[in-house]
C-alpha positions in Angstrom: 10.4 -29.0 -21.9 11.9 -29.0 -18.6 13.6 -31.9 -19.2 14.7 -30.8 -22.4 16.4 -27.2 -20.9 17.8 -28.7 -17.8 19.6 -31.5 -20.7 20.3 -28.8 -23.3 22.4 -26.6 -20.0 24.0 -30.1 -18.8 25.0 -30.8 -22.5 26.9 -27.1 -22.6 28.2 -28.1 -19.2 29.6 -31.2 -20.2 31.2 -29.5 -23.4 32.5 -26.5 -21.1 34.2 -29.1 -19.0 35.4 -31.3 -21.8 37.3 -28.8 -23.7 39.5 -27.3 -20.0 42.3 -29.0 -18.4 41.7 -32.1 -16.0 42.9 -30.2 -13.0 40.5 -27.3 -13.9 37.4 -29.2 -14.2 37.3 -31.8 -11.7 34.9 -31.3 -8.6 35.7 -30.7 -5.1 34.1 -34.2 -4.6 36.3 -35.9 -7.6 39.4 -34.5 -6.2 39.2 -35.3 -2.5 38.3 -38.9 -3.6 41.2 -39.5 -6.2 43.5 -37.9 -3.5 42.2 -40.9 -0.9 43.2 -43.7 -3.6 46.7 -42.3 -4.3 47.6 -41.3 -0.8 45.6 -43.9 2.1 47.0 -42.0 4.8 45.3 -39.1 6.9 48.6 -37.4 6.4 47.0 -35.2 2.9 48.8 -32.2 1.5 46.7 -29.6 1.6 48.7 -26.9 0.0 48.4 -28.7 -3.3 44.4 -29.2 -2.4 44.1 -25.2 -1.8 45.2 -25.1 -5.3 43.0 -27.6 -7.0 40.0 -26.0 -5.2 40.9 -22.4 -6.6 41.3 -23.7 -9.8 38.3 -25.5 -9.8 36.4 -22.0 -8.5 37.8 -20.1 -11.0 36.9 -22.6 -13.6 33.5 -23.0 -12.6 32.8 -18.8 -12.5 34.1 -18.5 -16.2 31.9 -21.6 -17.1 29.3 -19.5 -15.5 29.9 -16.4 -18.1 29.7 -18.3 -21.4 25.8 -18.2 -22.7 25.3 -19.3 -25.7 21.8 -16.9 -26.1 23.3 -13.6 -25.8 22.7 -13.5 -29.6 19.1 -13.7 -28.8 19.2 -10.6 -27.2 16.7 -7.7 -29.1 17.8 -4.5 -28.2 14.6 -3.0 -30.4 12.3 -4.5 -28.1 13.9 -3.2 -25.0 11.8 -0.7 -23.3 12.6 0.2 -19.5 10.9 3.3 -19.0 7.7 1.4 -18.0 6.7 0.8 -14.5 8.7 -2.3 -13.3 6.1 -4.9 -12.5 5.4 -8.5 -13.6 3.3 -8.6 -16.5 1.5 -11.3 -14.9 0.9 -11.0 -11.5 1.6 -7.2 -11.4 3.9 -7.5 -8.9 7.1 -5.3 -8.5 9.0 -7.9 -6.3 11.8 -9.1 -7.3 11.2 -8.4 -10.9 13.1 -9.1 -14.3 13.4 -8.4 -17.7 13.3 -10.6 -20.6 16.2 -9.5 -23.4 14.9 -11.3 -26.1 10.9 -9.4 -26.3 11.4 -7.1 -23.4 8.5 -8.2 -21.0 8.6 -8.2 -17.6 8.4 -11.0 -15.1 8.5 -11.9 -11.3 11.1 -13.9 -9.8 13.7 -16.5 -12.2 13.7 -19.7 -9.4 11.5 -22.8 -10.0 8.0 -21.8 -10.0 8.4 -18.1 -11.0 6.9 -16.7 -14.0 10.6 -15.5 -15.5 11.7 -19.3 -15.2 8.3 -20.6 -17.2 9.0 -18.1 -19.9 12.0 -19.4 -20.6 10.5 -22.6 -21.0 7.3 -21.4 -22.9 9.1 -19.1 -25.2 12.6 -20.5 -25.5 13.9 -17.0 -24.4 16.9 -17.6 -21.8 18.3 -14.1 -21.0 16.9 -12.5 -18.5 18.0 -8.7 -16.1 17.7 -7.6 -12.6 15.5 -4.5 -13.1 16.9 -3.6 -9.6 20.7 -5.2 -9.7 21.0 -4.8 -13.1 22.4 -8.9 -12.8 21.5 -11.2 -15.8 21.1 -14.5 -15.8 20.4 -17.5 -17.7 17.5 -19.1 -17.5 16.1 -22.0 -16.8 19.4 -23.2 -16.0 19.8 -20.1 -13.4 23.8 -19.3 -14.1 24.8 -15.8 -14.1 25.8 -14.3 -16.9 28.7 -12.0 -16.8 29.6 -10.1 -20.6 31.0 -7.3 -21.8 28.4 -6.6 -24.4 25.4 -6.7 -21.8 27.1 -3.3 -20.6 25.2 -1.0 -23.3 22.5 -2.9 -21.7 23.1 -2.3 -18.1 23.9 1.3 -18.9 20.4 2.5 -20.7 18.6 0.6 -17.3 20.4 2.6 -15.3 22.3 6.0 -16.4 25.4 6.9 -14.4 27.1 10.3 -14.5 30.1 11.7 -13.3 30.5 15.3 -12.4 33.3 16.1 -15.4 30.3 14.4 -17.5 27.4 16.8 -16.3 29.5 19.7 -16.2 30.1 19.2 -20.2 26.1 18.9 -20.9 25.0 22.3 -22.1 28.1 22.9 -24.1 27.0 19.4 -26.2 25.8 20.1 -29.5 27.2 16.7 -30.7 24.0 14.1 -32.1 23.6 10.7 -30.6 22.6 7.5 -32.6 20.1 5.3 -31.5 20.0 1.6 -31.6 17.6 2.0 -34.9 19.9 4.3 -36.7 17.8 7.5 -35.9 19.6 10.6 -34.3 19.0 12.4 -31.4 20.4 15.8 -29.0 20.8 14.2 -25.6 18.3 16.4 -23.1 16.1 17.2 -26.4 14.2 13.9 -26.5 10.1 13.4 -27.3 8.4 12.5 -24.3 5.5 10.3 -24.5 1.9 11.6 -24.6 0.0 8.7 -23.5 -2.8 10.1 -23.1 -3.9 13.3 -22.2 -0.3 14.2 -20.4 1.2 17.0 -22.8 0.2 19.7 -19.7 2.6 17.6 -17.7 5.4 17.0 -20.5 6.3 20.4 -21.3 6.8 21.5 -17.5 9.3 18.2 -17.1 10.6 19.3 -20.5 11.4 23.0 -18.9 12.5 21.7 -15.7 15.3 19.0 -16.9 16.6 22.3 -18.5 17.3 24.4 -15.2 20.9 23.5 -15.0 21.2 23.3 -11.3 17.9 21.3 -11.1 19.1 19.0 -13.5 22.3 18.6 -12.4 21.6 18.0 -8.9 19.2 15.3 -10.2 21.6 13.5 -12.5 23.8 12.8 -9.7 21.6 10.2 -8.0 23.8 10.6 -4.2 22.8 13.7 -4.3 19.6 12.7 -2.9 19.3 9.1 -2.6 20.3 9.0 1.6 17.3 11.8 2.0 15.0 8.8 2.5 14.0 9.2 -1.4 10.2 9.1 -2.2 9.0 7.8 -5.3 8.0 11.4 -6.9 12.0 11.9 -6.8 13.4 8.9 -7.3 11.2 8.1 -11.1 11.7 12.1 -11.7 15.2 11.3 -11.3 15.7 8.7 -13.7 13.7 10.3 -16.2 16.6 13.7 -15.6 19.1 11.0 -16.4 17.4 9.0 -19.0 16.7 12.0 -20.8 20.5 13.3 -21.1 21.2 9.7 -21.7 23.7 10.1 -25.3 23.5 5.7 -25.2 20.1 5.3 -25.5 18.8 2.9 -27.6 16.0 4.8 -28.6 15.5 8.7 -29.5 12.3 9.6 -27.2 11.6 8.6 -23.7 8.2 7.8 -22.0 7.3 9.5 -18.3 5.3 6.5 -17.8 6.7 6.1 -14.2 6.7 9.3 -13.4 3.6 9.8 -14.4 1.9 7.0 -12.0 4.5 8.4 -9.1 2.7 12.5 -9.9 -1.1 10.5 -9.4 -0.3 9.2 -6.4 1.3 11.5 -5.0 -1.3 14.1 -6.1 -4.4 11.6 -4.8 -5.0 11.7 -8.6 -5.2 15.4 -8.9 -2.8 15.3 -12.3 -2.9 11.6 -13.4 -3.0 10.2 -17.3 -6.2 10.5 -19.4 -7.7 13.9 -17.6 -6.1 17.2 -19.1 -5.0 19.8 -16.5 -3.2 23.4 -16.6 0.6 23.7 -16.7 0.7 26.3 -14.2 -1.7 24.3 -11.4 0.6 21.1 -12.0 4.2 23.4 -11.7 3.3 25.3 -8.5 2.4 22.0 -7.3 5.1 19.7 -8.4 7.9 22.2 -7.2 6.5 22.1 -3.6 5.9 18.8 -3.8 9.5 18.2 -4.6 11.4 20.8 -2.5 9.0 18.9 0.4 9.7 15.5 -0.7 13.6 16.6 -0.4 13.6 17.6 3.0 12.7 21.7 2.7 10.3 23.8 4.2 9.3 27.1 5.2 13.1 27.6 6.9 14.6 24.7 5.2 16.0 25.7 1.6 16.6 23.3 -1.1 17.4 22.8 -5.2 14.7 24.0 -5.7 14.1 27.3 -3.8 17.8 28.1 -4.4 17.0 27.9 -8.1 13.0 29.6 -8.4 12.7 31.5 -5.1 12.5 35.3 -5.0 10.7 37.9 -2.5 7.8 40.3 -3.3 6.3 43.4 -1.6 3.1 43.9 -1.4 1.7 47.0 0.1 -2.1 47.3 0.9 -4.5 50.2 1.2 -7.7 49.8 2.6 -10.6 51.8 1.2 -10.7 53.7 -1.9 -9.8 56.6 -2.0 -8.8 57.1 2.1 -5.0 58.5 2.2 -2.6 57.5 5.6 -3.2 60.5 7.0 -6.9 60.2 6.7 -7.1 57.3 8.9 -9.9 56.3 10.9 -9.7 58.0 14.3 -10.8 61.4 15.7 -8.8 64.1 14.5 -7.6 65.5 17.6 -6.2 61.6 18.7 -2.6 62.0 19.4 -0.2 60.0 16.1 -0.1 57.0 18.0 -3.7 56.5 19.0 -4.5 56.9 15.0 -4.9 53.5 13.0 -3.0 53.7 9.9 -5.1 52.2 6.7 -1.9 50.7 5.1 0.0 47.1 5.3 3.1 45.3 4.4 3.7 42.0 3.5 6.9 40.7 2.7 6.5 37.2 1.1 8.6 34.6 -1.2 7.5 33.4 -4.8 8.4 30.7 -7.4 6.7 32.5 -10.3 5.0 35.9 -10.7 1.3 35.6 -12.2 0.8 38.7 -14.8 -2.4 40.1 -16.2 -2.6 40.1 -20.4 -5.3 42.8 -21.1 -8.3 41.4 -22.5 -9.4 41.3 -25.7 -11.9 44.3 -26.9 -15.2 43.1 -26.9 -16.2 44.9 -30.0 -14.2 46.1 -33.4 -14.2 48.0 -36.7 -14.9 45.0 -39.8 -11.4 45.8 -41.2 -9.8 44.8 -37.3 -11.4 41.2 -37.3 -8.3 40.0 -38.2 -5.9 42.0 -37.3 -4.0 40.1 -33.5 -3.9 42.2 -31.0 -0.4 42.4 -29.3 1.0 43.8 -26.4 4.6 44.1 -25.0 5.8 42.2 -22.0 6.9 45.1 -19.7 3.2 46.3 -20.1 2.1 43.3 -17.9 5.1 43.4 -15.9 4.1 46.7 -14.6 2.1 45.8 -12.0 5.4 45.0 -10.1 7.1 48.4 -10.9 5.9 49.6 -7.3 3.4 52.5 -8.4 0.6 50.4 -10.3 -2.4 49.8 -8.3 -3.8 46.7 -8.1 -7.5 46.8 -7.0 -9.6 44.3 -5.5 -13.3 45.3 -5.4 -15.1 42.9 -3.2 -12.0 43.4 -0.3 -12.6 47.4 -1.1 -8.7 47.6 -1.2 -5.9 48.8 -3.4 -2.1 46.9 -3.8 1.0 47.6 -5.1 3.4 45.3 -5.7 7.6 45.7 -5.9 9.8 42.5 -6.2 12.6 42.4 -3.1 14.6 39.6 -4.2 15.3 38.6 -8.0 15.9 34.6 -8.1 18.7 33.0 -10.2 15.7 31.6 -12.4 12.5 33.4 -12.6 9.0 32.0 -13.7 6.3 34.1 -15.7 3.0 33.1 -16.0 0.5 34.7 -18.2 -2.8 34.7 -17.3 -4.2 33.2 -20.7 -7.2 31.3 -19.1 -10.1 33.3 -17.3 -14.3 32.7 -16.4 -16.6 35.3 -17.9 -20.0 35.2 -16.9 -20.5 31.6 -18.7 -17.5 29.6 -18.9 -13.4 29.7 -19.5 -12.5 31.7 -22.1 -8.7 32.2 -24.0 -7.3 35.6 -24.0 -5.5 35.1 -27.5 -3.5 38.2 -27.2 0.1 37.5 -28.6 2.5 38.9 -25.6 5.9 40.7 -27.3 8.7 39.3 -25.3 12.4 39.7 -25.6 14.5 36.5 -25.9 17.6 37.7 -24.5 18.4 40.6 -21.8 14.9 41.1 -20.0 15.7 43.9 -17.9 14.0 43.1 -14.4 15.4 46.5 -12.7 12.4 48.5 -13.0 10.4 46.2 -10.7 13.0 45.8 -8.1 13.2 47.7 -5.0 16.6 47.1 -4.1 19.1 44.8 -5.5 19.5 42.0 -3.6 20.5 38.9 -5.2 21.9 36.1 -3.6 25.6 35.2 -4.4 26.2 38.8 -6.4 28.7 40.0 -3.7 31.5 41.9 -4.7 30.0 42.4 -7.9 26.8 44.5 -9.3 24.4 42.1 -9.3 22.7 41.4 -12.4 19.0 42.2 -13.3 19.6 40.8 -17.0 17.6 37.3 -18.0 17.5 35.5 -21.2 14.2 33.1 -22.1 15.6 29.0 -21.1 12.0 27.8 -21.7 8.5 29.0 -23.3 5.1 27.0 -22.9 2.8 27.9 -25.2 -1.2 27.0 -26.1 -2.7 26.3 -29.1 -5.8 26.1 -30.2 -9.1 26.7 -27.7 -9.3 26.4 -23.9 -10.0 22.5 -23.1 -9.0 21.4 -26.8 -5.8 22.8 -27.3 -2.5 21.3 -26.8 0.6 22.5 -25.1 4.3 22.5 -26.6 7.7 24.1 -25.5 10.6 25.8 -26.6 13.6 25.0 -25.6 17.4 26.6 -26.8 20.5 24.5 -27.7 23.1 26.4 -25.4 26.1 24.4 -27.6 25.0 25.8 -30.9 22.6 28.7 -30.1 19.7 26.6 -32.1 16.4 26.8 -30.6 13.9 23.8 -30.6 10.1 23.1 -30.7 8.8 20.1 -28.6 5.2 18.7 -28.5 4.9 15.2 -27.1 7.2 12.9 -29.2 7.4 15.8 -32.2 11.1 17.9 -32.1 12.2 20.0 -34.7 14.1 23.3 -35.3 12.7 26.4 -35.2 13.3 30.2 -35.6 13.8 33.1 -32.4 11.6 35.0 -33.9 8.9 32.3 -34.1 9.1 31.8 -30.5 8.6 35.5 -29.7 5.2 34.9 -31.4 3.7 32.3 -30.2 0.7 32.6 -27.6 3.2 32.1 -24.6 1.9 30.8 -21.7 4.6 29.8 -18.8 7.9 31.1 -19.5 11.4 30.5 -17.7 13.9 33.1 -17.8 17.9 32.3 -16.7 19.8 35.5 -15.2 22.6 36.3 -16.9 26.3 36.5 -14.9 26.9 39.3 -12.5 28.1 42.3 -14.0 31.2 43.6 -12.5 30.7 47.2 -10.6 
C-alpha cells in the first residue's frame, strides 16, 4: 500500500507537471544542466536563471494546493470539541485530525499514526489541531483551499470587536451543517454524564456580557501566561457564539477535564455536585488563574463584586451601653459588645423559610410561596441574624451594589437525618428588582455624574427539579434581540413563557443592573 500511495501522488505529480509550461515545470537540477549544454562557458546569465527558479517555486507551491481528496472531506463527522489527543497513543503532541471520519492522530511523517491511517483507511486529508495547517497524506504536501476555511474557522473561532459588540442584539437563526437551526450563544451543552450542575453555570456565565466578551477576544488574555481552566473555557465562550458551526450543540468535554484537574477532582464527570459549590469556586478560580487577588481586580470582580456590612452583637440580649465593665470605669476603659466587618461578595446566600411541618388535609396540596424581598430582608440593615452556638446577633446592610449581582437560595439543608429540599416556590420579579432597601449608601462604581441605579432585571435562573440527589438542573436564559426567553437542560432548548420562569423552584439566579438613571 505504500507503494501504491507514494505511485498514486507521483502519478498526480507527473500529470500536474504535464499539463504547465516547460519553463514552469522543469527542476532547479533540469535547468542548471540544460543551461551547461547550451552555454559551455562559466560566463551564465543569471538574471534569466533568477527567473526560471521563481517560476519553478511558484509552480511547485500551486502544485502543492491541488488535492484531489478534498471531496472526501465529511463535515458530519467533524467533532473538535473533544480533548485533542491521539486516539492511539493518547498523546496531545503534535496531533491531527482526520477530515474524512474525524479521529484524531499523532504526528503525519513516516512512522506516525496520522501517516498509517491514510494508508489503512484510504483517508488523505488531514488538520493541524494547533496550526490549523492541512495536509495531504501520505504524500505530506500542504494543502492550501478555499473551501477548508469553514473548516479552519469552526476549529478555531475568531472575533472582531465590531462582531462581539453586535452579539446580544442578534436574534437572527444559524444553520447547521445538517440543515438544523440554531441562536448562536443558545446552544445544548453536552451532559455526559452527570455534568448538568456544571452546564447551567457555564450556560449563565457565557451570558454576562462583559465576561463573555472579554473571553471571546482571545488577546485579551492569552500573554497572562494562560492556564488550561481559561484557555478550554475560552474556546467553549467562542465556540458557543459560534453562528458557522457545523453543528447546533456543543460538548464541554475539555473543559470539563481542565475543571477536574484543576479542582484535584473536586467537580469532575460522573459524580453530581451543587451549582452553587462549583460557581463560588470556578469564579475564584478564574479571577486567580487571570492574574487577580485580594488587591488585584479582574473580569471577573469588576463584573460580580459588591461589599456587605455586617454588624455583630455579642450576647443576647446585652445592649452597647451595657457592656462588660464596672459601671463607674471611665467610656474608654468600657469594652463595647459590638463589631464591624466590612467585606466583598460575589453572591449573597438568602434563607427560604421552611416548609411547615404539619397541615390542615385540604393544604396538602396547596405550594407554599413566598416573595423574594421577604428573603432579601435579612440585608435591609434591621433584621437580626442569630447564631446560637456563637451566642451572637448580626445584621447585615449591602455597601456596594455590583454591575451583576448573584442570589442564591438556600434550597438544600441537613435536618436531623439527611439533605432535605425546601420546595417552597420563591416570587421573583423579572424585570426592575429594586435593591435600595438593602443598601446603605449608594455607591456604585462608574455611576458618577449620574444617580446610580439600584434597578436589576433577571439575565439567568437555575432551577431544581425533582428531589435532592435525583433531580436535575436547567436554566433560563432571555433573548436580548427579541425579548424571547429560553429553557435549557443539557442538549434540550426550547421557548418558554416569563411567567413560567417566575415559577419555577429557582435556585441560583443572576440579575443585570439596569443603566444609571440620570439625577
Amino acid at each position: 500500500k505504500v507503494h501504491e500511495a507514494e505511485g498514486r501522488g507521483a502519478k498526480l505529480r507527473r500529470l500536474v507537471a504535464a499539463t504547465t509550461p516547460t519553463t514552469a515545470t522543469t527542476t532547479p537540477t533540469t535547468t542548471t544542466a540544460s543551461n551547461k549544454r547550451a552555454r559551455p562557458s562559466a560566463d551564465v546569465d543569471k538574471g534569466k536563471e533568477h527567473a526560471e527558479t521563481t517560476t519553478t517555486t511558484h509552480t511547485a507551491k500551486n502544485a502543492q494546493q491541488l488535492c484531489p481528496y478534498l471531496d472526501t472531506v465529511n463535515r458530519s463527522l467533524l467533532d473538535f470539541d473533544f480533548e485533542k489527543v491521539c486516539s492511539v497513543s493518547s498523546s496531545n503532541i503534535n496531533v491531527y485530525a482526520c477530515l474524512v471520519c474525524g479521529k484524531y492522530f499523532q504526528g503525519r511523517g513516516r512512522d506516525t499514526r496520522a501517516y498509517f491511517h491514510s494508508l489503512e483507511a484510504d483517508h488523505h486529508v488531514f488538520i493541524n489541531l494547533n496550526t490549523k495547517k492541512v495536509y495531504c497524506l501520505p504524500d505530506g504536501y500542504e494543502v492550501q483551499d478555499a473551501s477548508l476555511d469553514d473548516v479552519k474557522y469552526v476549529l478555531h473561532p475568531t472575533y472582531q470587536q465590531q462582531h462581539v459588540a453586535q452579539l446580544d442584539s442578534n436574534s437572527t437563526l444559524s444553520t447547521a451543517h445538517d440543515g438544523s437551526s440554531y441562536l448562536p450563544g443558545f446552544v445544548g451543552l453536552n451532559n455526559i454524564k452527570k455534568n448538568d450542575f456544571i452546564n447551567v453555570i457555564l450556560q449563565s456565565l457565557v451570558h454576562v456580557p462583559p465576561v463573555r466578551d472579554f473571553f471571546m477576544i482571545e488577546s485579551n488574555y492569552a500573554h497572562k501566561g494562560v492556564t488550561p481552566l481559561v484557555s478550554t473555557f475560552g474556546e467553549l465562550v467562542r465556540k458557543m457564539w459560534n453562528p458557522r458551526s457545523f453543528k447546533a450543540h456543543v460538548s464541554p468535554h475539555e473543559v470539563l477535564q481542565a475543571i477536574s484537574l484543576a479542582s484535584n477532582k473536586r467537580f469532575r464527570i460522573g459524580v453530581q455536585g451543587d451549582p452553587i459549590e462549583f460557581l463560588a469556586w470556578f469564579l475564584n478560580e478564574l479571577h486567580k488563574d487571570l492574574g487577580g487577588s485580594k488587591r488585584v481586580g479582574t473580569v471577573i470582580t469588576d463584573a460580580f463584586q459588591g461589599i456587605v456590612k455586617k454588624t455583630t452583637t455579642k450576647g443576647f440580649g446585652i445592649e452597647e451601653e451595657e457592656a462588660p465593665g464596672r459601671p463607674d470605669d471611665p467610656p474608654a476603659e468600657r469594652k463595647t459588645n459590638r463589631e464591624e466587618q466590612v467585606s466583598p461578595f460575589l453572591f449573597l446566600s438568602l434563607e427560604i423559610p421552611p416548609n411547615p411541618v404539619f397541615t390542615e388535609d385540604q393544604d396538602k396540596n396547596v405550594i407554599n410561596q413566598v416573595p423574594l424581598f421577604n428573603c432579601l430582608a435579612k440585608f435591609d440593615g434591621n433584621t437580626e441574624t442569630i447564631t446560637t452556638a456563637r451566642q451572637e446577633t448580626s445584621k447585615y446592610v449591602i455597601k456596594k451594589l455590583p454591575q451583576y449581582l448573584i442570589l442564591h437560595l438556600k434550597r438544600f439543608y441537613k435536618n436531623q437525618w439527611f439533605m432535605e429540599k425546601n420546595t417552597t416556590i420563591v416570587n421573583f420579579p423579572v424585570k426592575n428588582l429594586e435593591m435600595k432597601p438593602y443598601t446603605s449608601q449608594l455607591a456604585i462604581s462608574g455611576a458618577s455624574p449620574f444617580l446610580p441605579s439600584t434597578k436589576y432585571n433577571l439575565l439567568a435562573n437555575v432551577c431544581h427539579d425533582g428531589q435532592y440527589g435525583t433531580g436535575t438542573y436547567k436554566v433560563h436564559l432571555p433573548c436580548k434581540g427579541n425579548e424571547q426567553w429560553m429553557e435549557m437542560q443539557d442538549l434540550l432548548v426550547k421557548d418558554t413563557l416569563p411567567q413560567l420562569v417566575s415559577l419555577s423552584e429557582a435556585y441560583i439566579q443572576v440579575y443585570e443592573l439596569k443603566g444609571s438613571q440620570v439625577a
